[in-house]
N, C-alpha and C positions, 0 to 999 in steps of 0.2 A: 504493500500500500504506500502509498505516493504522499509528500506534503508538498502543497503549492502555494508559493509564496508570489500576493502581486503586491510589487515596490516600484520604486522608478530604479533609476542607474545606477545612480548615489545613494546609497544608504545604507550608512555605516551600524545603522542600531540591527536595520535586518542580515549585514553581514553577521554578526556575533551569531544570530541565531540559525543560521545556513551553515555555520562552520562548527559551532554544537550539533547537528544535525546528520553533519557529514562524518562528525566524528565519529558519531554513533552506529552510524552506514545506516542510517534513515535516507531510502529514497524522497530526494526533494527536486522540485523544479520550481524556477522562479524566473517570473515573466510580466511587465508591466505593459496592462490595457492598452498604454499610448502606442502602443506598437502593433494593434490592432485594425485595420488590416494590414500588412506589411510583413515586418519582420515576424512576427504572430500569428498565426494561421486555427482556426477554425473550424470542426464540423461537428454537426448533429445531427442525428437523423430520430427521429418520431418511430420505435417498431415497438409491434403489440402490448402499449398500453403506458412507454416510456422511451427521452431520448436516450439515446448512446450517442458517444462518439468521443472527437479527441481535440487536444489541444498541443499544437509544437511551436515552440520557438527556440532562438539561444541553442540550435542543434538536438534539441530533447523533445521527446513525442511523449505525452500524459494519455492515458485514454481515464477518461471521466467518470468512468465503474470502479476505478482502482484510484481512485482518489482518498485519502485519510483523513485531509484537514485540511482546509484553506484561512492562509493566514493573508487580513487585507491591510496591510503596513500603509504604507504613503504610495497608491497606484495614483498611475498618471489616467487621466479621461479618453476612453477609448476612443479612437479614431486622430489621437490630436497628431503624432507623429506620421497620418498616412499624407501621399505625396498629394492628393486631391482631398484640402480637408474639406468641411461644410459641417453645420448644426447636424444637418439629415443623417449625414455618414454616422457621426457621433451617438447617436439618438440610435440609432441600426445596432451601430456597435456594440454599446450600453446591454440594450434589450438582447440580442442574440446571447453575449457572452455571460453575462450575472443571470438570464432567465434560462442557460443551459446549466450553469452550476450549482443553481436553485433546485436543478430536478437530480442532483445528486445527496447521497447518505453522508457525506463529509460534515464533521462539525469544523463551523468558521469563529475564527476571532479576529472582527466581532461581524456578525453576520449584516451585508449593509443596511438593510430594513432597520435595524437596531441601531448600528451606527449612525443614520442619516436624523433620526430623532434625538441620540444622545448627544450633537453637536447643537442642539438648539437649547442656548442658556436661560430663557426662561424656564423651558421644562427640566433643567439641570437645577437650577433654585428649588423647581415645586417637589421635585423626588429627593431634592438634599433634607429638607426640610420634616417630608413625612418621613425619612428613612432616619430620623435622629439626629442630625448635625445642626448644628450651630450656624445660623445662615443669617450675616447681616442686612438690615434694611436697605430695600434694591427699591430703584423705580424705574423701567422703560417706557419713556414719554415725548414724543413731538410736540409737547403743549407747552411753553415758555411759563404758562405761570401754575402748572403743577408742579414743575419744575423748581419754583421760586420758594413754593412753600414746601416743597420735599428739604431743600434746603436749610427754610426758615428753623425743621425740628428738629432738623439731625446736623444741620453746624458744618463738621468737620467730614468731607466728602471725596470722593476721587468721582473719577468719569474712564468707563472703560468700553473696547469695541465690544458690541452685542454679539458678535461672530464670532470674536474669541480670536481674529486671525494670528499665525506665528508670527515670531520675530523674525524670522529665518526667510522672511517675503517682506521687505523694508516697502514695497511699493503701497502694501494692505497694513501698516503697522499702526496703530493706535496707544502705547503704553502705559499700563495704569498710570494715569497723572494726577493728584492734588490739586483740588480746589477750593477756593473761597469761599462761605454759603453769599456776600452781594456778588458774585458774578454775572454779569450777563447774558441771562438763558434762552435770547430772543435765538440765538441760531440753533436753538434744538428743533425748531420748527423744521429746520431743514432736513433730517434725517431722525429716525427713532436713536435716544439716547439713551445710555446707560448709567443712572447716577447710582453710587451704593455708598455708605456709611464708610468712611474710613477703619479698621481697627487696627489698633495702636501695638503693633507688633515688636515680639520682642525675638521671633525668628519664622523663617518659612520653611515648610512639610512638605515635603513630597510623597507621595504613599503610591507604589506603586503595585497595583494587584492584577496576578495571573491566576487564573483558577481561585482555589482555598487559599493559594500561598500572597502573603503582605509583605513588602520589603519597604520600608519608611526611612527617610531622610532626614537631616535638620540640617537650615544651618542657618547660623544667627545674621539677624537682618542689622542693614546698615543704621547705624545711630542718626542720620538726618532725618528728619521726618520728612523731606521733599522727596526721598528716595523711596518708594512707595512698590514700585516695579522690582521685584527679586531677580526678575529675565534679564535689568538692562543695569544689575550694581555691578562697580568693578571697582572694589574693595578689598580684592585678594583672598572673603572666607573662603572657605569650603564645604561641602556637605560631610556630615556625619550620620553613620546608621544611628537609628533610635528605635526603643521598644514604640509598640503600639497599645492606647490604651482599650482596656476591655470594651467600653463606652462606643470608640471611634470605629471597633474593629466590628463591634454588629453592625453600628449604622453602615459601613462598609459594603458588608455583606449584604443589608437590606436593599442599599444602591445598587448592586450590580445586579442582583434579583429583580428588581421593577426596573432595571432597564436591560435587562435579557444581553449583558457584556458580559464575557471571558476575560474579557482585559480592560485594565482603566487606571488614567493616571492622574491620582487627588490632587488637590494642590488645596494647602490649609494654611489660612495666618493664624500662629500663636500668640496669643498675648501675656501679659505676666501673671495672669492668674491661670495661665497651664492649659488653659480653653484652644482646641482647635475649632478657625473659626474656616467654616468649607466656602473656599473660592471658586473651584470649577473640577469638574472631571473630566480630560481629555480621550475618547474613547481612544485614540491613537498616539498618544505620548508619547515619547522618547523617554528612554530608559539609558542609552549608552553611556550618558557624561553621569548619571547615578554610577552607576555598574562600575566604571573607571575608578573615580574617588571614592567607593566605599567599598566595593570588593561585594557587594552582595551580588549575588548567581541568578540575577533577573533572569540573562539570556538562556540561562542552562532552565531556568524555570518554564521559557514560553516554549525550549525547545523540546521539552517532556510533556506541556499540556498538547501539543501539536504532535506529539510521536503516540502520546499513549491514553491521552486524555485526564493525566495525573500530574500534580506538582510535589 
């Protein structure tokens, strides 16, 4: 049985887990969408009552029956690298290749139906919230004077993108930034904003969970309060492993339960009363720069929930 990993080119976190993989002599094939039609090839056929068929790229031929696990890392959008692109192509692509491996027994982390909803931070607030964690006062608003008075009660505020997009695409980068509660709210008319309560942190969490297994992070946040963004300090900390507490580690589990993920990567500000306060779960996180400075076995974790469906 096969694992299929879709990434793009680059990617150093899905390297770790291909080369755990390989070490194990776990057949695996890995192949990114964007290469769809082109260097990635195609077929399914419909016989008595389901599809067969296969998938080759990168010199290796998958067939879709002997498939174990699909791992969906950072895939590029199908169709974008072919030489005639167009919406249609892409729309063709999408549908053929996710609705052939939809008709497969493979467990995915994280399956895209699941994935595509776990990416919207409203519903990442409303499942943090029922699932136990600590979730500060949020308001997504185009109205300049809901805005004024979200301000008026909670004071001490930041503004963040509603998309969540990475740092790692400067063109989409928004960074949590500090603000003043008189600011001028008139330009959230122009787009849905994201205001949330400041909390006064004393380090930033990382938690990252594959299967049952939790590997948590710390590492102490910068003393300026203008520094608010843990993505973009350049202070020289580092991350350190830490226990997780009982509290954090059901609500945990209750999160990945109502949102049907295999894999998710927390992010919690600490404050000095020891409260992890939940900022966001990235169903696709990066794990490599943890794994690096702290030595915990993420990679060898996702590459055991993908070989055997255990951590």
């Amino acid at each position: 049985m096969t694992v299929l990993v879709l990434t793009c080119e680059e990617d150093v976190t899905a390297d770790m887990v291909v080369s755990a993989l390989d070490g194990d002599g776990v057949p695996v094939v890995r192949l990114d969408p964007a290469d769809l039609p082109g260097e990635v090839s195609l077929s399914a056929e419909y016989v008595q009552g389901d599809f067969h068929g296969h998938l080759a790229g990168a010199g290796r031929l998958v067939t879709m029956s002997g498939l174990r696990s699909i791992w969906i890392r950072r895939p590029g959008e199908p169709g974008t690298n072919a030489v005639e692109q167009s919406a249609w192509l892409t729309t063709e692509s999408t549908h053929a290749l996710y609705g052939a491996l939809n008709c497969t027994t493979a467990r995915w982390m994280n399956h895209p139906g699941a994935a595509a909803q776990a990416r919207q931070k409203p519903w990442q607030l409303h499942v943090a919230h029922h699932s136990g964690f600590a979730v500060p006062p949020t308001l997504i608003t185009t109205f300049p004077q809901v805005a004024r008075e979200f301000a008026e009660r909670h004071r001490d505020l930041v503004v963040k993108s509603v998309s969540g997009a990475h740092p790692g695409n400067p063109p989409m980068t928004l960074p949590t930034t500090r603000i003043a509660p008189d600011a001028d709210f008139a330009g959230v008319a122009a787009g849905p904003t994201l205001l949330q309560q400041r909390v006064p942190k004393c380090a930033d969490i990382r938690l990252t969970c594959v299967g049952q297994a939790m590997f948590a992070a710390r590492k102490a946040s910068d003393p300026d309060p203008e520094q608010v963004d843990g993505r973009f300090a350049g202070d020289g900390r580092g991350w350190e492993p830490t226990g997780v507490p009982s509290r954090i580690e059901k609500a945990v589990r209750a999160y990945m339960e109502s949102a049907r993920l295999a894999y998710g990567a927390f992010d919690f500000a600490e404050d000095a009363e020891g409260t992890w306060w939940f900022l966001e779960c990235n169903q696709g996180g990066q794990f490599g720069f943890i794994e690096l400075e702290t030595e915990q076995p993420i990679a060898r974790a996702v590459a055991s929930w993908l070989a055997t469906g255990a951590t």
